[in-house]
C-alpha positions in Angstrom: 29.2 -18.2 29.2 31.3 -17.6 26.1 29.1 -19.3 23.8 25.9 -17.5 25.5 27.6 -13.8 24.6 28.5 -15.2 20.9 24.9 -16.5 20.6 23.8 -13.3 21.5 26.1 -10.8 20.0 25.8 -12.4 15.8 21.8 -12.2 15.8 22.2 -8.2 16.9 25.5 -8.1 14.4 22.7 -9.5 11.4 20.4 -6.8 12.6 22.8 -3.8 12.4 24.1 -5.0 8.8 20.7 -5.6 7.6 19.5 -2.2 9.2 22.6 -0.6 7.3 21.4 -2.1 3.9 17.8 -1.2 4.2 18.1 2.0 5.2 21.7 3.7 3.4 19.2 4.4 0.0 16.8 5.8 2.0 19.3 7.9 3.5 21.1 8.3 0.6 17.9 9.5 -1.3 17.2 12.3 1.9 20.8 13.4 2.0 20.9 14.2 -2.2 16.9 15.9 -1.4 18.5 18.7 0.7 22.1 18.9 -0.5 23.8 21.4 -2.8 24.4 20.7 -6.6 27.9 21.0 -6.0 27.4 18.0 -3.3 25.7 16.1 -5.7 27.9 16.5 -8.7 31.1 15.9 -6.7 33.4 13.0 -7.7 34.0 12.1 -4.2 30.8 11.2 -2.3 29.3 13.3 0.7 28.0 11.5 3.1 27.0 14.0 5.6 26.3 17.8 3.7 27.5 20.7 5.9 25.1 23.0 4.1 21.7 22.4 2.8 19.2 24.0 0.4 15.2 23.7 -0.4 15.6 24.6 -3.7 15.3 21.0 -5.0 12.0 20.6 -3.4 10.8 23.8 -4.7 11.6 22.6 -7.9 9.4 19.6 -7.4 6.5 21.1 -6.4 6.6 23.8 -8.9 7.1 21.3 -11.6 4.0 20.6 -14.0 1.2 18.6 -13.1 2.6 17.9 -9.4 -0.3 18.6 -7.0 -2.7 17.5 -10.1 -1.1 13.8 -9.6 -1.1 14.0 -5.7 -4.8 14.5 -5.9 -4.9 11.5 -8.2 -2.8 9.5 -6.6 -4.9 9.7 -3.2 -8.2 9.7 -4.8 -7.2 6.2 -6.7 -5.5 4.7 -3.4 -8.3 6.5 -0.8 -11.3 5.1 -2.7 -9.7 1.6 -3.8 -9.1 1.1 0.2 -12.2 2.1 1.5 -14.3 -0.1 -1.2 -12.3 -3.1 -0.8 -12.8 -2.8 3.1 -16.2 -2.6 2.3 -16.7 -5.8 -0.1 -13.9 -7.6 2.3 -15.7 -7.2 5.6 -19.3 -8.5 4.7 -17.8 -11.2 2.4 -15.4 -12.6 5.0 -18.7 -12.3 7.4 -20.4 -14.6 4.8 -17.3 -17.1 4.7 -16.2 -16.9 8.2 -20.1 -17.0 9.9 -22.0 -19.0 6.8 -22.2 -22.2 5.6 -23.2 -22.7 1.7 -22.2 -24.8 -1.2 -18.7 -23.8 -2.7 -17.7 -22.2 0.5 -14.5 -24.3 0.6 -14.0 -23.5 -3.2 -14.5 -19.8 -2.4 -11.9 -19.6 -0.1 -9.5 -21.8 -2.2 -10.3 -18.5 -4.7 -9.1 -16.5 -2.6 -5.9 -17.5 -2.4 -5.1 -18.4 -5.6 -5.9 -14.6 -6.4 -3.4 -13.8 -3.8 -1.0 -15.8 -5.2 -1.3 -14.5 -8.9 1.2 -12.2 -10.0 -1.2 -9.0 -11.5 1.9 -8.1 -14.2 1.1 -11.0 -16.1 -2.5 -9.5 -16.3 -1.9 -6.0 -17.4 -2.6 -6.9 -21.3 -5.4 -8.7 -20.7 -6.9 -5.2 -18.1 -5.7 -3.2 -21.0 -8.2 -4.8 -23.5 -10.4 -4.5 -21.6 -10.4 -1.1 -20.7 -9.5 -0.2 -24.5 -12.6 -2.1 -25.5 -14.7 0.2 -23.0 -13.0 3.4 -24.3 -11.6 3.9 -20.5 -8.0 4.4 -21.5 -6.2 7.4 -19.5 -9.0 7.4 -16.9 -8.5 6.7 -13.0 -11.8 4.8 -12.7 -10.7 1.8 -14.9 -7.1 2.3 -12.3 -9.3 2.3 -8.9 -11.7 -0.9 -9.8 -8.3 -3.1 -10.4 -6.4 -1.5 -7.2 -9.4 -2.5 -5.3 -9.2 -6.0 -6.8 -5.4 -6.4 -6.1 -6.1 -6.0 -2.4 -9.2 -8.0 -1.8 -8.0 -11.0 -1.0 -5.5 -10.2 1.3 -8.2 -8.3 2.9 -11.4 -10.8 3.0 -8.7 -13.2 4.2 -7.3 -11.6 6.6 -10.7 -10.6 8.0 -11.7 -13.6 8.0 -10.0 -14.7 10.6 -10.4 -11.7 13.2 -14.3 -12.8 12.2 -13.8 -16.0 13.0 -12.0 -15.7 16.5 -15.4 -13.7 17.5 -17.8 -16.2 19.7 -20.9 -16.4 17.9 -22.3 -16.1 21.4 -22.0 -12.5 21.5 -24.0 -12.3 18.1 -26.5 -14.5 19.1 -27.0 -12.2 22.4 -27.7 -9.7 21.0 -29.7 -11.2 18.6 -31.8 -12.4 21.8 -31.8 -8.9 22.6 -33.8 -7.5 19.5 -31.0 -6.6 17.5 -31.1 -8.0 13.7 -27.9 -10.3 12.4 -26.7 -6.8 10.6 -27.3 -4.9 13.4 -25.2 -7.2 15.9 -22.8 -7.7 13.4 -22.1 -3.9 13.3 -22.5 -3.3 17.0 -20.7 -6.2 18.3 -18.3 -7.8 15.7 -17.5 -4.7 13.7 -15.7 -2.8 16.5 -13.8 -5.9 17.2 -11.9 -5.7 13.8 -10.0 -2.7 14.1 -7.0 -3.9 14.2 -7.6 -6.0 11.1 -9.1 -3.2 9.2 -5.7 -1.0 10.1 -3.6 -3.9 8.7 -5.2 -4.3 5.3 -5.7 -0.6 5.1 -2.1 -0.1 5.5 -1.4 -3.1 3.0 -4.1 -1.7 0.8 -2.6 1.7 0.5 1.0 0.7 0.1 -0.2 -1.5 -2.8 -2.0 0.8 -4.6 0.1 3.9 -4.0 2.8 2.5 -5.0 1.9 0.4 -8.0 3.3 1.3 -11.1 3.3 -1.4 -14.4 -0.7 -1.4 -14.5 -0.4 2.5 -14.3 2.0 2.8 -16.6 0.0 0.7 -19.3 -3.1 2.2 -18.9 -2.8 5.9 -18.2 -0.2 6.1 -20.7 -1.4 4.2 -23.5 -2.6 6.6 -25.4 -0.3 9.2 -24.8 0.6 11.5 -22.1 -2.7 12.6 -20.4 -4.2 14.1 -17.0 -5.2 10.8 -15.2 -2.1 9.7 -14.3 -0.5 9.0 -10.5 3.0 10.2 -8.9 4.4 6.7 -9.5 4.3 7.4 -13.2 4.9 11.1 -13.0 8.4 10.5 -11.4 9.4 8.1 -14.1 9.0 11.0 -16.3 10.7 13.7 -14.2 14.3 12.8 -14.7 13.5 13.3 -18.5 12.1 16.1 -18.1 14.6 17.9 -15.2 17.5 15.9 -17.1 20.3 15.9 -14.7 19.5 17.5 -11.6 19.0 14.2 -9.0 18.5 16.6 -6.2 15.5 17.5 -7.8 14.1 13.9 -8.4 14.9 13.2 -4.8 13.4 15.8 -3.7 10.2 14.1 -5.2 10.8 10.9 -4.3 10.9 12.4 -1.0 7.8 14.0 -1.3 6.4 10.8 -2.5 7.2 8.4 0.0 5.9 11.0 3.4 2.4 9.8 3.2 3.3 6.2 3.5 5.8 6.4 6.0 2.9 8.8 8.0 0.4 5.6 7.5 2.8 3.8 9.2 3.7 5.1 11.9 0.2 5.8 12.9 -1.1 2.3 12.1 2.1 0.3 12.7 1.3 -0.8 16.3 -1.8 -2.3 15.6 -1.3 -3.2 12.2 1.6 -5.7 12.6 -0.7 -7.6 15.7 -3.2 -7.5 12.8 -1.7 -9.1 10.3 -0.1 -11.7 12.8 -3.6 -12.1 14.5 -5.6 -12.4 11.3 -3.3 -15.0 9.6 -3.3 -17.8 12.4 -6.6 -17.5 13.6 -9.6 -18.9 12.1 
């Protein structure tokens, strides 16, 4: 009996201090949004403010450029997701449903793409959107978003393809319907919880990415296509001291995410389980 309690009480014990750690700087970061400079500046630390204020929020989004970078930010993530769903689902159709020559090789692709690091890429992107002339411009930003999360996606697909009988496609098939149009009608509705998963991987990735935005929005100076991940590195400079201020933004900056997820969490995570062990 004693050893059942201990075996169950230092798991939970790992959970709480692990819970602690995780979540004390976001906390932290909330806490200095909505607290008073005095609260902020104050030698000894204030856990818990007894008054708040807005005015660092305020600040934020009355700071220069602010909504013109949320606009970019969600046009860069919005259209990188939705095009690498796009590309993913009919080429993990092709891998999961198809046999051809260099299938195997394909898919061995795949993963060495989702193993590469993309930092050790960025000077070789940024040649090659400075030999286009595409420098401080979000298309040249959206195209390699949309690559970053491909294979995660067309993998991940292809197994929620791949758990799918081919006797429901060939039935329908038999009933008139063309390979596309049983493939939409019948297989398609079956990969919502995959297409949740990778969307919410896909939009985390690219919303939050920073070095590849940093090299090639701000190569050439300070200019209008740029995201929020590289318009907060240049807040503090520009705000100088006032942290409530650049937690106020940070604030602002990590809502939509944490909105994503807990709309897609549920089904997501059984996604991302589902899709890696079948197929």
């Amino acid at each position: 009996m004693r050893r059942s309690s201990i075996g169950r009480i230092w798991p939970n014990l790992v959970a709480v201090v692990l819970f602690v750690f995780f979540a004390f700087p976001v906390y932290w970061m909330l806490s200095t949004a909505f607290k008073q400079n005095k609260d902020i500046i104050s030698k000894t630390p204030v856990f818990v403010p007894l008054s708040g204020t807005l005015d660092h929020f305020k600040a934020a989004t009355g700071a220069a450029q602010f909504w013109e970078m949320v606009g970019n930010s969600f046009t860069v993530t919005i259209v990188a997701v939705l095009a690498s769903l796009v590309i993913a689902t009919l080429a993990s159709f092709a891998v999961a449903r198809m046999r051809f020559r260099g299938r195997k090789a394909f898919v061995l692709v795949i993963l060495l793409a989702q193993m590469a690091p993309w930092e050790v890429m960025t000077i070789s992107a940024y040649m090659i959107v400075r030999d286009q002339s595409m420098l401080d411009s979000l298309v040249p930003l959206t195209l390699f978003y949309m690559m970053m999360v491909l294979p995660f996606t067309i993998w991940t697909l292809r197994g929620f393809i791949a758990a799918v009988p081919k006797e429901l496609e060939e039935s329908a098939m038999v009933d008139g319907c063309t390979r596309f149009q049983a493939f939409v009608k019948v297989v398609f509705p079956l990969l919502a919880p995959g297409l949740m998963s990778t969307s919410l991987f896909g939009f985390i990735t690219a919303w939050n990415e920073l070095p590849l935005a940093l090299v090639l929005e701000k190569a050439t100076g300070p200019g209008t296509a740029q995201t929020l991940p590289l318009w907060l590195t240049s807040f503090q400079s520009v705000f100088g001291d006032d942290w409530g201020a650049t937690m106020a933004a940070s604030t602002l900056f990590a809502i939509p995410v944490l909105i994503i997820f807990l709309f897609l969490q549920r089904k997501a995570v059984g996604g991302m389980t589902a899709g890696a062990v079948k197929g």
